[in-house]
N, C-alpha and C positions, 0 to 999 in steps of 0.2 A: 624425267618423263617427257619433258619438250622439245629434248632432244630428238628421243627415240618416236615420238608422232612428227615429227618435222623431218624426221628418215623415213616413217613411213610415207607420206606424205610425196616425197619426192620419189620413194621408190615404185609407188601405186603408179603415180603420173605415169615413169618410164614405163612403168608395166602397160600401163594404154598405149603409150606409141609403137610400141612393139608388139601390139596385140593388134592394132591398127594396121602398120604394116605388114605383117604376118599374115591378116586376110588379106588387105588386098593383092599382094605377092602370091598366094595362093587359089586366089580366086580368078588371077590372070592366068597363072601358068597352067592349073585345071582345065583354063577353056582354049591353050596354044598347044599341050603339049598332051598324047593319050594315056590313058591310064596301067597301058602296056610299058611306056617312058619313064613315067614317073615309078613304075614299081621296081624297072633294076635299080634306080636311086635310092628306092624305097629300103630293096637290100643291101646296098654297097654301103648305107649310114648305118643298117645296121648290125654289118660285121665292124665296121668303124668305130659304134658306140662301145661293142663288146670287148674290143682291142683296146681302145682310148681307157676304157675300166682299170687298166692295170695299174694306169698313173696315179690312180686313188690310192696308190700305197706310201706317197709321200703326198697324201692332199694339204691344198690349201686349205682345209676348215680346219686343220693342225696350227696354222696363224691365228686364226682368229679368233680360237677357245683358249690357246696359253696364257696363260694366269701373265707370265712374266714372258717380253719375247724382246732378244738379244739381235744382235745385226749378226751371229753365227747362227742363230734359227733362219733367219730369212735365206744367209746363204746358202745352209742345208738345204733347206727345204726346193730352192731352187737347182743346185747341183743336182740331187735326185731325180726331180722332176722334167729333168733335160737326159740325163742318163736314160729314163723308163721312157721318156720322148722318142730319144734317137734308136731305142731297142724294138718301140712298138709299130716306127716309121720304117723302120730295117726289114722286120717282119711282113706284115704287109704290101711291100713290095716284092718279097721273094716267094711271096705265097700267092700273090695276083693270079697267074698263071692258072695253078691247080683252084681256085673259088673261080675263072673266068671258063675253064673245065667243067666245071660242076657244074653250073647256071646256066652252062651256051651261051653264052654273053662276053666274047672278047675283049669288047672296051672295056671292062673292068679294070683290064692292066694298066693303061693310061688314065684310068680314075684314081686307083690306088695311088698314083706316082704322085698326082697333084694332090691328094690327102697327105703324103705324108710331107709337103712340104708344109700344107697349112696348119698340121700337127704344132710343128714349135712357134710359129705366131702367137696360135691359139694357149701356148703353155706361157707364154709372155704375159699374155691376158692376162689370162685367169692366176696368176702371180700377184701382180700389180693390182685386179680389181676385188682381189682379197686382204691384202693391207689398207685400199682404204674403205671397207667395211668394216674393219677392224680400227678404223680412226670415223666410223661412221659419216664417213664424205661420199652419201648416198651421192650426190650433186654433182660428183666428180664420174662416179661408175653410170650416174645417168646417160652423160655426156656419150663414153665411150662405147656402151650400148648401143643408143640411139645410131651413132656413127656406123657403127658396122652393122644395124642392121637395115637401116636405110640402106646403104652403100651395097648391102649385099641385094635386098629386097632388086634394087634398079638395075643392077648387073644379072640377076638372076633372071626378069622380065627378057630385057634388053637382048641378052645371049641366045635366051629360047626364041625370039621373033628371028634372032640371026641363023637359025634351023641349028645350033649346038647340042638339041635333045638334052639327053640326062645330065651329059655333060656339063649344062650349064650351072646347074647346085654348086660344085665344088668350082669351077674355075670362080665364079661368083663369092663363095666362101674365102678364096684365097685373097681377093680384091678386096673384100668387104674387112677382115682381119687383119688385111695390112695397113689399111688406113686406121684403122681403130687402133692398131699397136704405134702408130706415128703418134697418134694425141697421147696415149696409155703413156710414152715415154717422156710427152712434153708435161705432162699434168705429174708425173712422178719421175722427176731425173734423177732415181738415184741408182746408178748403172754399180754400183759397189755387187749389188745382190747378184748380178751374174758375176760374181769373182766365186771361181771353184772352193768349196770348202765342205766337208764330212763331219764338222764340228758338232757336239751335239745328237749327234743322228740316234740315238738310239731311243728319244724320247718321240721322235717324229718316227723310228718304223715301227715301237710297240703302239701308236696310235694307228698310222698307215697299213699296219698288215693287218687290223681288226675293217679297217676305214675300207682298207681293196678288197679283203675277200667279200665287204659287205655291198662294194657296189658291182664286182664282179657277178657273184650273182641275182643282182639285182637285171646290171645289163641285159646277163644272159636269159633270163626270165622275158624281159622286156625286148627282145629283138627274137625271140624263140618264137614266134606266133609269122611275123616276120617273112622269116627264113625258111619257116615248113613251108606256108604257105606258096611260096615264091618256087618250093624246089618238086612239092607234089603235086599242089594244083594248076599254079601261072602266075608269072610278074602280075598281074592283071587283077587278081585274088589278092596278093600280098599290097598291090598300091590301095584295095577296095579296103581292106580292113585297116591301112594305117590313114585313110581319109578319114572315116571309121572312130578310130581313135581321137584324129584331129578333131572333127568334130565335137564329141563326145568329152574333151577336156577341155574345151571352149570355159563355160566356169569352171572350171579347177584355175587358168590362164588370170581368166579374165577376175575372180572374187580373192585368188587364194598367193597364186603366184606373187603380186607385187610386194605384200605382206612380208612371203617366205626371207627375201635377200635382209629383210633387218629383222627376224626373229633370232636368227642363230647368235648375230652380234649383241643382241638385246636380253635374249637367255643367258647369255655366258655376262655379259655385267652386271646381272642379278646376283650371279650366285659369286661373282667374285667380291660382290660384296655384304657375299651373308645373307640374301634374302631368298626364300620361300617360291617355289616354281608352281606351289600348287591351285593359288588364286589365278594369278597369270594364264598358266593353262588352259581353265575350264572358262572363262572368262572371251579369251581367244577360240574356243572351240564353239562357245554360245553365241556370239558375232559372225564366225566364219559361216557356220550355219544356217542362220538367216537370209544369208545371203547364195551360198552354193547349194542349198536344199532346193527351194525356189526355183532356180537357175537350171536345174537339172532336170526336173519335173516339167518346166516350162520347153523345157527341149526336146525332152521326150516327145509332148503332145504336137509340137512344129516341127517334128525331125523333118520332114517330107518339103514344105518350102524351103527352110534353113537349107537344107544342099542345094535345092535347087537356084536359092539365091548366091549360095556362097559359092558354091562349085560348077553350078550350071548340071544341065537335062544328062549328059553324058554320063552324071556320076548317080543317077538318080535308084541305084543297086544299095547305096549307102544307107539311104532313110530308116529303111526298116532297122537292119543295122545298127544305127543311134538310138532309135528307142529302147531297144535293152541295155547297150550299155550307157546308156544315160540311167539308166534306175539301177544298171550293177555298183555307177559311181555315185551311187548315194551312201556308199559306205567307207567312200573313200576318205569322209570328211574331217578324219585325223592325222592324216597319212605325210601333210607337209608340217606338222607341227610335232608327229613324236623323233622325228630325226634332230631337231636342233633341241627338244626339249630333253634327250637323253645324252647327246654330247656335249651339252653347259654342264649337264651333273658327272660328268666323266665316266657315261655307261656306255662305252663304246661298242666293250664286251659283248653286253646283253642287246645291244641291237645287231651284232655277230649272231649272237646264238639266234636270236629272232629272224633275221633272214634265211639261219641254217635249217632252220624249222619248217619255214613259211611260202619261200621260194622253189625250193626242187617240188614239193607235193604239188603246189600251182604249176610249176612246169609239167609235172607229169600227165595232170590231169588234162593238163590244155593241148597238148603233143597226142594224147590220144583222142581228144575230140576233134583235131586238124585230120590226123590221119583216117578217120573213120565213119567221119561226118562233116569235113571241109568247113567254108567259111561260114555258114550260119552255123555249123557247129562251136566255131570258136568265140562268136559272141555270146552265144548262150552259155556256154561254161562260166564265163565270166561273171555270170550270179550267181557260182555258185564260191570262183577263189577268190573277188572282191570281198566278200564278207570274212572268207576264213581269215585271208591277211587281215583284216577290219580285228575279226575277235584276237588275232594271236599278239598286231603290235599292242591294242591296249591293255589286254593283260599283262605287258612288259611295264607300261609305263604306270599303270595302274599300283601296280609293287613298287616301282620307284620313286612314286610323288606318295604313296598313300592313299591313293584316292577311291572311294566306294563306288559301287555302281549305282548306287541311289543320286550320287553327287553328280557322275557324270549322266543320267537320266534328268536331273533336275535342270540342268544346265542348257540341254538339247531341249526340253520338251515344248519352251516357246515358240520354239523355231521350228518344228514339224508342224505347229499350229499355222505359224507364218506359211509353210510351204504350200498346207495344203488348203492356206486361201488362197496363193497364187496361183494352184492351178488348174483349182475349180471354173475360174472364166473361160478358160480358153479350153476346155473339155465342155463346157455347154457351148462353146462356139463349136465344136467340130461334130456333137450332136447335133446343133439344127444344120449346117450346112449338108446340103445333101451329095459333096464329094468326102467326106469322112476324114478322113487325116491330110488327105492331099487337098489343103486348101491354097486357094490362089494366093498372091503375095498380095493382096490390100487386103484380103479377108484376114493375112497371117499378121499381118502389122496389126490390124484391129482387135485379133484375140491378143496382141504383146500388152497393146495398151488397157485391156481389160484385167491380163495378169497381173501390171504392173500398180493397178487400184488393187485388186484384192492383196498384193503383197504391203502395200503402205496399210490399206486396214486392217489388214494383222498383225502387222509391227502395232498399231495405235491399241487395240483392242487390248493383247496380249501386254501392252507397256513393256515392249523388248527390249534391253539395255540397247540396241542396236539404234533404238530412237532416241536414247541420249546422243551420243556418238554421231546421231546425223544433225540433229540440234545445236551441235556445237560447232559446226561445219555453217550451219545456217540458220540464225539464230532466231529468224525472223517467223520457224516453225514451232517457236516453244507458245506462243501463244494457241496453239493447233491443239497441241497437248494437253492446256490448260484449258482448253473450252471441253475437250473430250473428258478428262479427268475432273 
């Protein structure tokens, strides 16, 4: 157990400086480059992301859940992974043309070229920074993180001031992955695993053909909102709703993400040694909560500063925007934990079946609110497939751990108490102030610090587990406790 809090630990950290750089890199480049620039980037990452999907059929999380893993699993898994590299980098480049066709956007071609070089960098990476997840050397993956994404953040600023446009993302990505693949190498020399070998493989593609089709349509889901946007309305539409998004997953980022990199490794040494996923679960879902519930609702009510601090006046189309889907991703609150908590139990399957369920109906639904009602229509949809994916993964996981709905009701329901005293301050801030949601940025700082008393009074009120857990960190608040209690 002090392991796995001394991984989280370090993996949270990392998670801040990459959530630090990541605004400010986008808070720069929002106010250098127009929203017209940033949206063919917007779509050339994500026909990238949807292509990049296929390598998920020899994934690294195939490392990191085997019970038992062999120096022929490692070479497998990276033979593969270089093959599905050099096939989706092939591709890509020969299809440039016909997507630079499609879009009116000819630089596309010269984009593709330098993606698919950054392609097998990136398959370096993500190789080496899944072995030592797998040996829990959070401390090691922090390092090479940090590295690229500094390195990219500065190349990326850097390039746009040098008038590169869009172009700057990816020559940036390639910079930023190449320096990170020099440490990746020095911190793990063990160059064996690119020696060719097929050893094995058939345990790594009954997991990888469940693993790709599941993030296959995942991608596709996820870049589909995207791409209509970009092809019916305007780059311009398609850069608005992925600020949009960016926005909008700020806590998911910032509460949930640092977590995510040692849960999968953390799941899978539970159950390799016999123990029980179902306390763990509801436990990490009643902490995550406290915290991304809050976080969500508090955004909602400040969407309209919030861009205009993070992104400046130009993007100020966005605001509205983020208040719905800050309240669609209130239901997102299980979303990063039933993935590693159904591949420690080896239900790969069933999160197969649950994407084949859950994905196409939310694409459908959302491809005709783009076509028919543009981009306010697309955010608004979003309350209604955020909840059906909500209801359809926990009934998966719900059959696979056991768990009642009472249980997982009991586990939440401190934590909707917590939320909704956080965001009661700052909703009678924007009642008295008489500009309504568009409050100025000291007024917006003053409703944070008013959220952020009613969210500590709800944790104390409620006696949140989450106030152990902050207790322990600061030990000097247990006396707080004990006068309240």
């Amino acid at each position: 157990m002090l392991s796995v809090k001394r991984a989280l630990l370090m993996s949270v950290g990392e998670r801040y400086v990459l959530l630090v750089t990541n605004f400010a890199t986008a808070a720069l480049v929002s106010r250098i480059l127009t929203p017209k620039e940033i949206g063919v980037s917007v779509i050339a990452m994500a026909i990238m992301a949807m292509a990049l999907s296929l390598r998920e059929f020899s994934s690294a999380s195939f490392l990191i859940q085997r019970e038992e893993l062999s120096r022929e699993d490692i070479r497998g898994a990276s033979t593969v992974m270089f093959i599905l590299t050099g096939v989706i980098a092939v591709a890509l480049v020969v299809v440039s043309p016909l997507l630079a066709s499609f879009y009116s956007e000819p630089t596309l071609i010269p984009y593709f070229r330098v993606v698919a070089a950054c392609l097998f960098l990136d398959t370096s990476l993500t190789l080496i920074t899944a072995l030592l997840r797998r040996e829990m050397s959070f401390g090691k993956v922090a390092a090479i993180d940090i590295v690229a994404a500094v390195t990219n953040s500065a190349a990326t600023i850097i390039l746009a001031l040098a008038g590169f446009s869009y172009m700057s993302f990816v020559w940036a990505w390639l910079i930023g992955s190449g320096l990170a693949a020099g440490l990746a190498f020095a911190l793990w020399p063990h160059f064996w695993m690119f020696k060719p070998s097929l050893a094995n493989w058939r345990g790594m593609v009954l997991f990888g053909g469940y693993n790709g089709a599941i993030a296959i349509l995942f991608r596709i889901f996820d870049a589909l909102p995207l791409l209509l946007l970009g092809r019916f309305i305007s780059p311009n539409a398609a850069a608005l709703f992925s600020r949009t998004l960016w926005i909008g997953q700020i806590p998911d980022k910032l509460v949930i993400g640092g977590a995510m990199a040692v849960v999968l490794p953390a799941f899978s040494a539970e159950v390799r040694q016999g123990r029980d996923l179902k306390r763990p679960y509801l436990s990490a879902l009643s902490l995550i909560t406290a915290l991304h519930w809050p976080a969500l609702l508090v955004l909602s009510v400040l969407a309209y500063p919030t861009v205009n601090i993070v992104l400046g006046h130009q993007w100020t189309e966005v605001a509205p925007l983020v208040q719905i889907v800050a309240i669609a991703l209130l239901f997102s609150f299980s979303f990063e934990l039933n993935y590693p908590v159904m591949v420690a139990m080896g239900a790969i399957r069933d999160l197969y079946i649950r994407a084949l369920i859950a994905f196409p109906i939310s694409g459908i639904l959302l491809a005709a609110a783009i076509v028919f009602g543009g981009l306010q229509a697309a955010a608004w949809c979003m309350l209604v497939t955020v909840p059906f994916q909500a209801y359809i993964a926990l009934s998966f996981v719900r059959r696979s751990l056991g768990l009642g709905r009472m249980e997982i009701a009991a586990a939440l329901g401190k934590s909707a108490v917590v939320a909704f005293a956080s965001a009661v301050p700052p909703l009678a801030a924007v009642g008295i102030s008489g500009s309504g949601f568009n409050l100025s940025n000291m007024e917006a700082i003053a409703a944070g610090l008013l959220a952020f008393g009613g969210w500590s009074a709800g944790l104390i009120i409620t006696r949140h587990p989450l106030l152990d857990e902050i207790i322990k960190i600061f030990p000097g608040l247990r006396r707080v406790r004990v006068s309240v209690g």
